[in-house]
N, CA, C and O atoms as a GROMACS GRO file, in nm:
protein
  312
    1UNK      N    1   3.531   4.324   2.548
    1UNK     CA    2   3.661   4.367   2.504
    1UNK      C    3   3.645   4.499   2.428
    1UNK      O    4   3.551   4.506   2.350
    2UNK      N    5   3.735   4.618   2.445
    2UNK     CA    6   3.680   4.685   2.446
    2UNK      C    7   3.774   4.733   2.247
    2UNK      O    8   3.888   4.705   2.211
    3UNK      N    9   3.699   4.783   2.195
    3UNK     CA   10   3.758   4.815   2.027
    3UNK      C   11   3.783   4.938   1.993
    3UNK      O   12   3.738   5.028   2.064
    4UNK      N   13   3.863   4.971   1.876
    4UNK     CA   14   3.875   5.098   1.820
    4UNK      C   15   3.782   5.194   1.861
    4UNK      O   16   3.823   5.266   1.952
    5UNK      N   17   3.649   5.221   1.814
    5UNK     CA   18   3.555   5.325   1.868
    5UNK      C   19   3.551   5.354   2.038
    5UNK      O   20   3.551   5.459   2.102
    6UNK      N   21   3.550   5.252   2.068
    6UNK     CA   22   3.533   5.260   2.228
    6UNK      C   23   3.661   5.373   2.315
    6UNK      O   24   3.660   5.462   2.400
    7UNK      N   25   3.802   5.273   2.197
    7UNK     CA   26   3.936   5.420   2.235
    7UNK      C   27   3.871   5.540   2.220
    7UNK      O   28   3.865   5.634   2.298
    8UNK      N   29   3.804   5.519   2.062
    8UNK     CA   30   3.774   5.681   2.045
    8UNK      C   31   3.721   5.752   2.132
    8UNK      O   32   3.770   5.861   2.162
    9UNK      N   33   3.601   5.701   2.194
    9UNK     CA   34   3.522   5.760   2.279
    9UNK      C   35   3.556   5.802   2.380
    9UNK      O   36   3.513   5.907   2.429
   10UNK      N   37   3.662   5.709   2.442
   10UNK     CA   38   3.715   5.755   2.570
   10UNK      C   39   3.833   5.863   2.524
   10UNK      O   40   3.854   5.946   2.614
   11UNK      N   41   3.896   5.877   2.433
   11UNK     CA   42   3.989   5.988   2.374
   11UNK      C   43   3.951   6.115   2.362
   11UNK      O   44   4.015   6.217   2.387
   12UNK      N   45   3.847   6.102   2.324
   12UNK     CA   46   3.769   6.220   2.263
   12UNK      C   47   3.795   6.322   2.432
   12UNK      O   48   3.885   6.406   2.435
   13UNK      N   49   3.722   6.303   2.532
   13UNK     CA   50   3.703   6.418   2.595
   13UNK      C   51   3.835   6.392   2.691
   13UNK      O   52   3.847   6.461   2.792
   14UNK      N   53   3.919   6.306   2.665
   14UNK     CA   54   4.033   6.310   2.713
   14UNK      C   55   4.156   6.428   2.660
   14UNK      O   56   4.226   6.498   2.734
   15UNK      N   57   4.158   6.422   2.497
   15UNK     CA   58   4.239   6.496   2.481
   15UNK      C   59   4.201   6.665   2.469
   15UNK      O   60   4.279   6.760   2.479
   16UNK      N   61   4.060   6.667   2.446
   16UNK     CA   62   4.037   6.784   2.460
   16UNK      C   63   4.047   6.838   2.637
   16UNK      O   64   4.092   6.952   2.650
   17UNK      N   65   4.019   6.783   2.735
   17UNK     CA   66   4.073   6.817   2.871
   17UNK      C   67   4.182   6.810   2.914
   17UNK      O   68   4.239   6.870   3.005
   18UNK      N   69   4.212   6.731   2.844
   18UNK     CA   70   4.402   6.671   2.913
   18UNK      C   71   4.505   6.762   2.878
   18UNK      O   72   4.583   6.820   2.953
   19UNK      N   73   4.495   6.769   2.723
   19UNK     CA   74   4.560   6.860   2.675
   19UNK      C   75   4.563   7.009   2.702
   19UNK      O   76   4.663   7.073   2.736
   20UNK      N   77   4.430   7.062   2.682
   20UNK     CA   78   4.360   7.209   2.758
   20UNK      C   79   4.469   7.220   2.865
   20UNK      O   80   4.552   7.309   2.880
   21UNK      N   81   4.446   7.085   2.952
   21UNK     CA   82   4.487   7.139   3.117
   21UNK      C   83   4.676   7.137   3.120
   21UNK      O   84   4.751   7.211   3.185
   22UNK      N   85   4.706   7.040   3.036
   22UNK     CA   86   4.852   7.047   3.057
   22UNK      C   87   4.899   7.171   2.988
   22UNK      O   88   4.998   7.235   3.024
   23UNK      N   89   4.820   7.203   2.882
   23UNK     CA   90   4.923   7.336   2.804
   23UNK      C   91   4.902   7.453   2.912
   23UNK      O   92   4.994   7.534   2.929
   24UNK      N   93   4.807   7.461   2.972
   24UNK     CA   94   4.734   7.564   3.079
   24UNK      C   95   4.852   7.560   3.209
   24UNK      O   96   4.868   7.663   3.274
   25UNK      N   97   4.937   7.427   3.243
   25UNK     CA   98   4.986   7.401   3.341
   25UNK      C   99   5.101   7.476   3.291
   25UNK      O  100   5.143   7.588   3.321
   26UNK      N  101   5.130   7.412   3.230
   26UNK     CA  102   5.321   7.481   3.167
   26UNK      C  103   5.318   7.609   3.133
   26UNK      O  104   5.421   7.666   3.097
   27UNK      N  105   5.182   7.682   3.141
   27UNK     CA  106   5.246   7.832   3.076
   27UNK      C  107   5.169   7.856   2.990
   27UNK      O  108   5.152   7.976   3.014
   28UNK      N  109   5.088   7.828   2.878
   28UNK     CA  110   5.029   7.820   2.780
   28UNK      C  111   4.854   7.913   2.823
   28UNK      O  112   4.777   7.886   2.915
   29UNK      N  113   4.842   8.023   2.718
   29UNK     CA  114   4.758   8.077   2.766
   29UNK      C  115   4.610   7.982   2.800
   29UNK      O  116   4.629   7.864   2.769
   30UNK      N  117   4.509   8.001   2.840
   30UNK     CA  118   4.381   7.931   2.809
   30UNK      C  119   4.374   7.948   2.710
   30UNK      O  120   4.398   7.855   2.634
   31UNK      N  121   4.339   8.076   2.661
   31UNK     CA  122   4.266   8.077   2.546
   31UNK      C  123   4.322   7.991   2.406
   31UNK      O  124   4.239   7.916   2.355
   32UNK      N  125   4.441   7.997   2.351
   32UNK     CA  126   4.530   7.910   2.287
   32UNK      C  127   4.503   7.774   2.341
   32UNK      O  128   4.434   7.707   2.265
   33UNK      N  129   4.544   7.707   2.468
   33UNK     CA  130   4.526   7.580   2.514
   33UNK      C  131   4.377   7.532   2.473
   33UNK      O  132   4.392   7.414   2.442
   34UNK      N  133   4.222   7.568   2.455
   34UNK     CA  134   4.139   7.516   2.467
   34UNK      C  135   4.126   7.502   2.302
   34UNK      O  136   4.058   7.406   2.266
   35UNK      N  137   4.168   7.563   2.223
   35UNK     CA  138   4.188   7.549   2.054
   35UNK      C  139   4.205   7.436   2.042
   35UNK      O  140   4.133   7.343   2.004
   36UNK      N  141   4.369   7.450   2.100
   36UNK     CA  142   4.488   7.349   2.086
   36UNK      C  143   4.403   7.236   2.068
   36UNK      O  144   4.383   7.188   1.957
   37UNK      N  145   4.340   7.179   2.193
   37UNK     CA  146   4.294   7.072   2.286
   37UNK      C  147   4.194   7.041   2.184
   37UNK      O  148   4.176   6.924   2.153
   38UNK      N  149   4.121   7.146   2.125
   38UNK     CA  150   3.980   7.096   2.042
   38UNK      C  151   4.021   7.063   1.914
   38UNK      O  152   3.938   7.025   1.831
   39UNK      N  153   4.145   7.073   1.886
   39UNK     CA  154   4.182   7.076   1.737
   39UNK      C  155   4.226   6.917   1.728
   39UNK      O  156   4.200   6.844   1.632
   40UNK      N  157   4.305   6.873   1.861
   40UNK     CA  158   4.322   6.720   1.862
   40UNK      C  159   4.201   6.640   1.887
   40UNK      O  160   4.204   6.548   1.806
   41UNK      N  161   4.114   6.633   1.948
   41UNK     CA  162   4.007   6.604   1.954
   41UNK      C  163   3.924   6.614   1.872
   41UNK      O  164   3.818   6.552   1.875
   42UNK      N  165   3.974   6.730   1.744
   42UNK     CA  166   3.856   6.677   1.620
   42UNK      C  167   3.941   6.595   1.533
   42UNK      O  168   3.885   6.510   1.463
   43UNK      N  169   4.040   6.606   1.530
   43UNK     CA  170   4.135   6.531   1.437
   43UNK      C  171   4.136   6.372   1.509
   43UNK      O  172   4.214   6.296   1.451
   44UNK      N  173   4.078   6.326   1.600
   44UNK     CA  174   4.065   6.173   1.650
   44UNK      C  175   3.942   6.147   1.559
   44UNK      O  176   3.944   6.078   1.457
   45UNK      N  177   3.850   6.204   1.603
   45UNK     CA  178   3.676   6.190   1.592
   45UNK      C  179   3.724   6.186   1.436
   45UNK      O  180   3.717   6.068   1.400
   46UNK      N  181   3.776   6.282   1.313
   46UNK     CA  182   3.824   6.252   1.197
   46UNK      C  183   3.868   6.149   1.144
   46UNK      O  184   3.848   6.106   1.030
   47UNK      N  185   3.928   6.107   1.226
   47UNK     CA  186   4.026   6.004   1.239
   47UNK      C  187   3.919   5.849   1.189
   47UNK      O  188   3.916   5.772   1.094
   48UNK      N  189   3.852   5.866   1.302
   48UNK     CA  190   3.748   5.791   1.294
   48UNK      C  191   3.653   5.742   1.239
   48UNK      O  192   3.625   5.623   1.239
   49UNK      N  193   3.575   5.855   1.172
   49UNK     CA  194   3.517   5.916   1.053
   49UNK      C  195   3.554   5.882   0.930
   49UNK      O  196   3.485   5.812   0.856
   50UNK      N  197   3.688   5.941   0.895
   50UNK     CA  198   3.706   5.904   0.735
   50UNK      C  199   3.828   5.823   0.727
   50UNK      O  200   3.843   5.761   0.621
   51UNK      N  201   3.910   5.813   0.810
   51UNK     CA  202   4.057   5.716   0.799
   51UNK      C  203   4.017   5.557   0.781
   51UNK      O  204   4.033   5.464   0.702
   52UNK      N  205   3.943   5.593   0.928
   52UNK     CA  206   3.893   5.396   0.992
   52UNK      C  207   3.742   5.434   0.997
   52UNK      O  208   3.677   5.420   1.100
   53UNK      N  209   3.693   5.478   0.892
   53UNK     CA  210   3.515   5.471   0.911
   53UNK      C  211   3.504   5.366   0.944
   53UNK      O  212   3.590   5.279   0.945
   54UNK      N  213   3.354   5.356   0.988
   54UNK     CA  214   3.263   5.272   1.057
   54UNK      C  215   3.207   5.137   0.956
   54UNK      O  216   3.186   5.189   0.846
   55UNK      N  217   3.182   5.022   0.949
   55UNK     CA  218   3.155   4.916   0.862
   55UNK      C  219   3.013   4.815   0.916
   55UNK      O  220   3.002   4.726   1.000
   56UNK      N  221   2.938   4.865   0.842
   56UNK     CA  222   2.863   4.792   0.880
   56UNK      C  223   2.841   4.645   0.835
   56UNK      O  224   2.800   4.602   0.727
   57UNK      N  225   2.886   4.571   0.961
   57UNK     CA  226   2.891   4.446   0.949
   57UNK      C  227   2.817   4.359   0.943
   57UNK      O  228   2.860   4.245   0.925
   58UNK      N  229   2.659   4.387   0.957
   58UNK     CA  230   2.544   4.315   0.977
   58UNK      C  231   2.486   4.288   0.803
   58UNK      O  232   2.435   4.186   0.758
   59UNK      N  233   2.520   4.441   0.718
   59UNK     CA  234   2.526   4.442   0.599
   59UNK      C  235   2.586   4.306   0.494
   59UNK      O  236   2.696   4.251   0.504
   60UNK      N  237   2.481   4.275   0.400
   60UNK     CA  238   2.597   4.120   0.320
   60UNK      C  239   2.664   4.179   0.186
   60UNK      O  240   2.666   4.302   0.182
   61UNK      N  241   2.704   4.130   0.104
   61UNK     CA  242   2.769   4.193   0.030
   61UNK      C  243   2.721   4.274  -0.089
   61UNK      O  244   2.606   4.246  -0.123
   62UNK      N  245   2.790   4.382  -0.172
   62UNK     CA  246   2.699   4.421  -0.246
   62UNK      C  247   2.611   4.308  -0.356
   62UNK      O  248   2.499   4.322  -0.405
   63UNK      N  249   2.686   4.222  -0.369
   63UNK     CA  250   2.612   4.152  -0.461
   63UNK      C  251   2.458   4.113  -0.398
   63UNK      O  252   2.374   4.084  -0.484
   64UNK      N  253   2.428   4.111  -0.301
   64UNK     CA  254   2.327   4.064  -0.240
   64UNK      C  255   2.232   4.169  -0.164
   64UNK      O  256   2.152   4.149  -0.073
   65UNK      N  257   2.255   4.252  -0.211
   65UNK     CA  258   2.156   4.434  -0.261
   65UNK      C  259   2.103   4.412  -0.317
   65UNK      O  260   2.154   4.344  -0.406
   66UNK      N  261   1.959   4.438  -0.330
   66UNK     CA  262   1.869   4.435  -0.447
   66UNK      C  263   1.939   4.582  -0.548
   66UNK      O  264   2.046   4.640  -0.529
   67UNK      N  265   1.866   4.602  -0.624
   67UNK     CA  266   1.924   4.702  -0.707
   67UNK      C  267   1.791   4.807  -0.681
   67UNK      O  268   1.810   4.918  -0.632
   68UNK      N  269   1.651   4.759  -0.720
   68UNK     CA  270   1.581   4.809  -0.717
   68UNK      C  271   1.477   4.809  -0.579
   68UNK      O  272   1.496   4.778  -0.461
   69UNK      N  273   1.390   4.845  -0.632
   69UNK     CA  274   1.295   4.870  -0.453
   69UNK      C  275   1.076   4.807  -0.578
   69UNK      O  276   0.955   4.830  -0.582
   70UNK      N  277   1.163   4.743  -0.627
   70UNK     CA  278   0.960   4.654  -0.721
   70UNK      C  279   0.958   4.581  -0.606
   70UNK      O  280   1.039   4.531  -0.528
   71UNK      N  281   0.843   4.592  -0.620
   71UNK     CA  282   0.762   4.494  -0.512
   71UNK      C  283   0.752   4.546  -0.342
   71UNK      O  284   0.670   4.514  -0.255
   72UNK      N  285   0.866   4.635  -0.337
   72UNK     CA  286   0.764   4.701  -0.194
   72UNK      C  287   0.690   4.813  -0.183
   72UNK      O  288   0.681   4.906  -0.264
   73UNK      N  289   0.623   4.794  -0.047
   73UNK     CA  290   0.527   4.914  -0.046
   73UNK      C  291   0.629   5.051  -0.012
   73UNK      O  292   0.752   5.052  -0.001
   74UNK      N  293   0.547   5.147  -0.003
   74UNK     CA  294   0.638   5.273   0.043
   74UNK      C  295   0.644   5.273   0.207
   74UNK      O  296   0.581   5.207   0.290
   75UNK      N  297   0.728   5.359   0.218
   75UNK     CA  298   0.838   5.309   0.336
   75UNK      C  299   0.789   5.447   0.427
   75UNK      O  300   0.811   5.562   0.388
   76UNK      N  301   0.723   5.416   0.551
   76UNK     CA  302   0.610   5.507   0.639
   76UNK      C  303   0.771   5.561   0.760
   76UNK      O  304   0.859   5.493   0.812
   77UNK      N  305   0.747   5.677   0.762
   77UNK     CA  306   0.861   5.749   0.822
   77UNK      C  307   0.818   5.783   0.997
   77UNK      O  308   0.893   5.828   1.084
   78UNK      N  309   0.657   5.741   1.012
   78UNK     CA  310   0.634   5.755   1.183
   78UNK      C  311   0.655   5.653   1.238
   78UNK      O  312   0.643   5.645   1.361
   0.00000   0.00000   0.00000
């Protein structure tokens, strides 16, 4: 079933093409139309980002964070 992000994803290069092409159809220069088109397309991905950020759900609650990091070793980055 498919969720919020998944719209996003499929939105994303939808409205930046869709839009591009319809303002392009009616009259609308390119150059203006491909703005246009990218300006809705960042304002989804925004959208996404900071409106309905992302939640990580696998995460438990803060109470159940350690606070500190005693007792482990250091944390190897290869």
């Amino acid at each position: 079933m498919a969720e919020y992000y998944d719209y996003v994803l499929g939105l994303v290069p939808l409205a930046l093409v869709g839009i591009t092409a319809l303002l392009h159809v009616i009259g609308v220069a390119t150059l203006v139309a491909v703005p246009v088109g990218a300006s809705v397309a960042s304002l989804v991905v925004g959208h996404a980002l900071f409106v309905n950020s992302p939640v990580d759900r696998s995460a438990g609650t803060p109470d159940d964070t350690p606070t500190s990091s005693a007792g482990r070793g250091p944390i190897n980055a290869d």
